[in-house]
Structures are given as structure tokens and as C-alpha cells.
N, CA, C and O of each residue as an XYZ file, in Angstrom:
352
protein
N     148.907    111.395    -40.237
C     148.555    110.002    -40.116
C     149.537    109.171    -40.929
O     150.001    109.573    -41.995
N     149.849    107.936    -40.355
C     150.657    107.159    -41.107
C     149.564    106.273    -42.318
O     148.333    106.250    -42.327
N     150.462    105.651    -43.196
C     149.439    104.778    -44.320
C     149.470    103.201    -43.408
O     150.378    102.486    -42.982
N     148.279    103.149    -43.395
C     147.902    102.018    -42.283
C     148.633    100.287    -43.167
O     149.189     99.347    -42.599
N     148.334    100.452    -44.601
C     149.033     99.782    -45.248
C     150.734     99.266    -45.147
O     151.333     98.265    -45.540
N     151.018    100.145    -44.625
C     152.662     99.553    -44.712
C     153.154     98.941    -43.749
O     154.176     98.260    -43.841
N     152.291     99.152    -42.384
C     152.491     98.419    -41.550
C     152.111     97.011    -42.055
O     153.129     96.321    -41.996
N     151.293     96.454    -42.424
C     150.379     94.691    -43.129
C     151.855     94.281    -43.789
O     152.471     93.285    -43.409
N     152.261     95.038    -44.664
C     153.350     94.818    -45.448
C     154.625     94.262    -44.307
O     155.250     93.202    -44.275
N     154.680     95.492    -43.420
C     156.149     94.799    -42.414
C     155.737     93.562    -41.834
O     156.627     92.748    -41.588
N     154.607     93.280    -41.582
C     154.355     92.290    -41.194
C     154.648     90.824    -42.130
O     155.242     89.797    -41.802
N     154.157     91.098    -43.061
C     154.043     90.212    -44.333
C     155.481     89.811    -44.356
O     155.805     88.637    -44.533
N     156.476     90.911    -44.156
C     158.096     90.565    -44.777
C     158.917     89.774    -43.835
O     159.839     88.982    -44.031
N     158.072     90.394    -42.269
C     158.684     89.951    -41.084
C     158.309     88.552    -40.636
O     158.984     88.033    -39.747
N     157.016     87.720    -41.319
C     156.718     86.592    -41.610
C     157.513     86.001    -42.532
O     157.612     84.774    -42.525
N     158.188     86.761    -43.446
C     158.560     85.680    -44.578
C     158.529     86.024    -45.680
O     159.488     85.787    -46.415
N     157.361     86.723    -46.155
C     156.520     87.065    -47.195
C     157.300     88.285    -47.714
O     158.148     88.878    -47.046
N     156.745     88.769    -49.614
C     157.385     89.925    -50.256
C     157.182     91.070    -49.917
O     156.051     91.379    -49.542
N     158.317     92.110    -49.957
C     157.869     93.200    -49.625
C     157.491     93.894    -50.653
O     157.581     93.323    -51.740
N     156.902     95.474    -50.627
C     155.979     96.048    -51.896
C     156.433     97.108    -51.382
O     156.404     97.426    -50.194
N     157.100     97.995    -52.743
C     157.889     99.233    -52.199
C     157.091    100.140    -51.909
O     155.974     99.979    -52.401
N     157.240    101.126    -51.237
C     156.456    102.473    -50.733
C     155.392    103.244    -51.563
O     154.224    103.544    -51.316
N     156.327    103.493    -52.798
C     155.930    104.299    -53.468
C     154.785    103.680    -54.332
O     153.909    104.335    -54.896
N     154.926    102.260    -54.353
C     153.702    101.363    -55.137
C     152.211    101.156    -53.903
O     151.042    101.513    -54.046
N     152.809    100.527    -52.877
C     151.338    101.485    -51.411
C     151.289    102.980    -51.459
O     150.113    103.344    -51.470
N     151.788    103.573    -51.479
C     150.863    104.935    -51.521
C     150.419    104.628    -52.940
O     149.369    104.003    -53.089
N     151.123    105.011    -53.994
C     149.435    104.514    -55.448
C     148.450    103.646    -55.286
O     147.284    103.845    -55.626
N     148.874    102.672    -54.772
C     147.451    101.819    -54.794
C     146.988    102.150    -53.508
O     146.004    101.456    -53.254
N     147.218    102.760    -52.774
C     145.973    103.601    -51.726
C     145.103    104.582    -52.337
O     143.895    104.701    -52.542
N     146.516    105.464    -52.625
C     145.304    106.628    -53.349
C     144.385    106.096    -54.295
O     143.196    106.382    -54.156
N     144.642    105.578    -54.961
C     143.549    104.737    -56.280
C     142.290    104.027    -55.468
O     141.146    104.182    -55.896
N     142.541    103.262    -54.312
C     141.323    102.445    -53.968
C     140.567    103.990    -53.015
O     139.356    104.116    -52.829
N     141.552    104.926    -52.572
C     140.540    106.170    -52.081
C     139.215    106.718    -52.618
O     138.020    106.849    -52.356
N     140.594    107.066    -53.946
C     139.567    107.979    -55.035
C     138.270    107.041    -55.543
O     137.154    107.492    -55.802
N     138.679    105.612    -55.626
C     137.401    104.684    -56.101
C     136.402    105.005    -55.078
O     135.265    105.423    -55.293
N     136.953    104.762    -53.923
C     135.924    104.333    -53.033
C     135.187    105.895    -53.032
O     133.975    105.757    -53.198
N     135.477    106.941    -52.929
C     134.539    108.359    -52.749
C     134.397    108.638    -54.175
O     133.366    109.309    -54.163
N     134.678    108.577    -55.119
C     134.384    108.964    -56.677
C     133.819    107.948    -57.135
O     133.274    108.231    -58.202
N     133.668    106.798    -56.820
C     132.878    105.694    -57.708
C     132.003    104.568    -57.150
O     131.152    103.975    -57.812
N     132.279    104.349    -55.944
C     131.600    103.211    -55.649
C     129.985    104.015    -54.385
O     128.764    103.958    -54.242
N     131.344    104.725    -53.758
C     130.485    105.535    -52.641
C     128.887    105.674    -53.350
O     127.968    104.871    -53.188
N     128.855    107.024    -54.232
C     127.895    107.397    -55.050
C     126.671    106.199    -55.291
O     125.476    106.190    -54.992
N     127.594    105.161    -56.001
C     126.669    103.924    -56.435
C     125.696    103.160    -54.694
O     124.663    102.496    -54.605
N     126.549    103.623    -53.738
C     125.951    102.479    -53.069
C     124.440    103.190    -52.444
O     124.251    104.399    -52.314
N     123.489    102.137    -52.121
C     122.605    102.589    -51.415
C     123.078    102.927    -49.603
O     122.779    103.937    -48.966
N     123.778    101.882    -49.174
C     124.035    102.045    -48.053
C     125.805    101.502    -47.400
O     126.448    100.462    -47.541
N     125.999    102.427    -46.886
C     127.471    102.164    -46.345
C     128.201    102.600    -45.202
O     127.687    103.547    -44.607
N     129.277    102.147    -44.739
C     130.084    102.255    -43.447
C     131.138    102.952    -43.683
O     131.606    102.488    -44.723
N     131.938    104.001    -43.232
C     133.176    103.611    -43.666
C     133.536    103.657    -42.278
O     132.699    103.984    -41.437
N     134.989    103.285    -41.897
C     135.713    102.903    -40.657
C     137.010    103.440    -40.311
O     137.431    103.897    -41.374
N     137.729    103.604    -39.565
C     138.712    103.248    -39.426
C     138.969    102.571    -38.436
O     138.423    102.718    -37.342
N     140.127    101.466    -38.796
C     140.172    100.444    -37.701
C     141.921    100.409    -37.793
O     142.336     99.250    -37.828
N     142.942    101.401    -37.836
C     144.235    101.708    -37.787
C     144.834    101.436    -36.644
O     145.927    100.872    -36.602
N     143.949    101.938    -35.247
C     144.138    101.092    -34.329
C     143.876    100.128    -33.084
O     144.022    100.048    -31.865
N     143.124     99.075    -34.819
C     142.688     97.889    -33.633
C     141.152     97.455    -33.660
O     140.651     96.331    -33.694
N     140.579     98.718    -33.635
C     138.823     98.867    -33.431
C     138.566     99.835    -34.477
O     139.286    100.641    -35.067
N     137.093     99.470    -34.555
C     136.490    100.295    -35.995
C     136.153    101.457    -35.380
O     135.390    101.314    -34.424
N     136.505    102.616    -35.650
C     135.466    103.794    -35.596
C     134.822    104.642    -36.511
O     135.600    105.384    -37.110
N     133.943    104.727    -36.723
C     132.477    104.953    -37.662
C     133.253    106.700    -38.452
O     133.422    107.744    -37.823
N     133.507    106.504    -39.632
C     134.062    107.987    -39.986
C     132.795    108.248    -40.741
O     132.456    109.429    -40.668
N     132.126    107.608    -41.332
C     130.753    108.177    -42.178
C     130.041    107.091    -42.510
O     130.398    105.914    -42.554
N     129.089    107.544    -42.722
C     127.893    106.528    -43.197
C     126.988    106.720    -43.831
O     126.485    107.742    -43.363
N     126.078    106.191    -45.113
C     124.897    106.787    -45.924
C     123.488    105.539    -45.923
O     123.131    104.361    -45.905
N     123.325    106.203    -45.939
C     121.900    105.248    -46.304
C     121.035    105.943    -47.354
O     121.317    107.039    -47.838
N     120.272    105.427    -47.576
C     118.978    105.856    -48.751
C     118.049    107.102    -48.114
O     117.448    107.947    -48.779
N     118.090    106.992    -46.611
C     116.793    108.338    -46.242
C     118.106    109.460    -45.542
O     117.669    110.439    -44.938
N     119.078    109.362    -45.598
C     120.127    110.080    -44.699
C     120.819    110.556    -45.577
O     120.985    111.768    -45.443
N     121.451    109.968    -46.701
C     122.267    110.195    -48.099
C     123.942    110.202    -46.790
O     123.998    109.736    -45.652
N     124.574    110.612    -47.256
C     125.930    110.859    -46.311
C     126.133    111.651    -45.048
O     126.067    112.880    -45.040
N     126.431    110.778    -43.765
C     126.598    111.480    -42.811
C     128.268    111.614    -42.252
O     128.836    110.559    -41.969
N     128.953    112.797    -42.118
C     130.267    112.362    -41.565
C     129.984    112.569    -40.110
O     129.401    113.434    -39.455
N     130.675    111.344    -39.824
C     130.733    111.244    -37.933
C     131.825    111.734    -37.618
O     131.825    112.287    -36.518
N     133.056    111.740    -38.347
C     134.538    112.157    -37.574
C     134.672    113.322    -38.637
O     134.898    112.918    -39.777
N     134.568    114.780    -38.465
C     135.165    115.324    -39.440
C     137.087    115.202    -39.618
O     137.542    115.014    -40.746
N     137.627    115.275    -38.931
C     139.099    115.169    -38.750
C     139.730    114.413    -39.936
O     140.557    114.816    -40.754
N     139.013    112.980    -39.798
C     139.381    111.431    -40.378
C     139.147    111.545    -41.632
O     139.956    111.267    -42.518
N     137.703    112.080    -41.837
C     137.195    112.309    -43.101
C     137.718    112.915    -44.077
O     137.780    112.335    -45.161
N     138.258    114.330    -43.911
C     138.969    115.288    -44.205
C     140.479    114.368    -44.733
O     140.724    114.208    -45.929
N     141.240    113.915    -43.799
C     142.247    113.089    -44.478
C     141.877    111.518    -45.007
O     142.798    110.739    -45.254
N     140.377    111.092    -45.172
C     140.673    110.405    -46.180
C     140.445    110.991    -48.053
O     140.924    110.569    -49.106
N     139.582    112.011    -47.757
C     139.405    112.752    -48.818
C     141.248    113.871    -49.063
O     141.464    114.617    -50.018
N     141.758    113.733    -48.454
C     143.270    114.594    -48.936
C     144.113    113.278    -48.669
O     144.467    112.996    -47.525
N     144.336    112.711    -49.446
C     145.130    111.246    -49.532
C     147.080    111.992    -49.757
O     148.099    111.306    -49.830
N     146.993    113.390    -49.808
C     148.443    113.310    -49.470
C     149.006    114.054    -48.348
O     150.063    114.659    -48.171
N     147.360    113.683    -47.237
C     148.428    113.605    -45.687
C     148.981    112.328    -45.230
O     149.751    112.369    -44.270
N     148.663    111.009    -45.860
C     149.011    110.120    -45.583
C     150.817    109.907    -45.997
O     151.390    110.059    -47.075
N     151.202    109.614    -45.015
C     152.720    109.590    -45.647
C     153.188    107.672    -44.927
O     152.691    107.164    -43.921
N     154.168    107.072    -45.795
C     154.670    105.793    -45.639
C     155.511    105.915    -43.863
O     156.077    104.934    -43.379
């Protein structure tokens, strides 16, 4: 999978706007990963996660309070939890 991030960025530069080197999007991906499944996930009562890479959301997991965590896509899931299949 590509890092869905760097595309926003070409966009951003190809508007006008600064670019943000590679190696600083992949850290601050992996960091908002690990938050989101090591810290926030846990805390929440209820949540979505998505991917919408191209275009449309599709449902990769979801928890609620009587369900606790369900994965819908194992594939997706799997590489958002291994953050170094993502490459720039």
C-alpha cells in the first residue's frame, strides 16, 4: 500500500503550498497509528475506522460497548497495525 498522505502533500505543492519531506510523513503517520490503536482506540466507547484511500470509506473495524472490536477487512487491518508496509 502506498502512504495515502503523500499524495494531500503533492497536491498541497502542486497548488502552491509547502512541501513536507517523506521521511517526516512516514513519522508522523506511524505516530498518529500507534496513537490511534495504543491510546485512543482502548479509551473510546465507540468507533469507526475507514479507509477512504480511494475516494469512499470502507469500514476496516469497528467497536462499540456490547461488541468491544470487530475487524471487517482483515487484509487492511493487518497493514494498519504493521505501519512498515506503508511505503512513500
Amino acid at each position: 500500500m502506498t502512504l495515502p498522505a503523500r499524495f494531500s502533500v503533492a497536491q498541497r505543492v502542486s497548488d502552491g503550498g509547502h512541501d513536507i519531506p517523506r521521511d517526516v510523513i512516514v513519522r508522523l503517520y506511524r505516530a498518529g497509528l500507534r496513537n490511534l490503536l495504543e491510546l485512543y482506540l482502548p479509551l473510546a466507547d465507540t468507533a469507526e475506522i475507514c479507509d477512504n484511500s480511494d475516494g469512499s470509506a470502507l469500514l476496516v473495524a469497528s467497536k462499540t460497548r456490547r461488541t468491544g472490536l470487530v475487524i471487517h477487512d482483515r487484509l487492511r487491518w493487518a497493514q494498519l497495525e504493521d505501519g512498515n508496509r506503508w511505503r512513500t
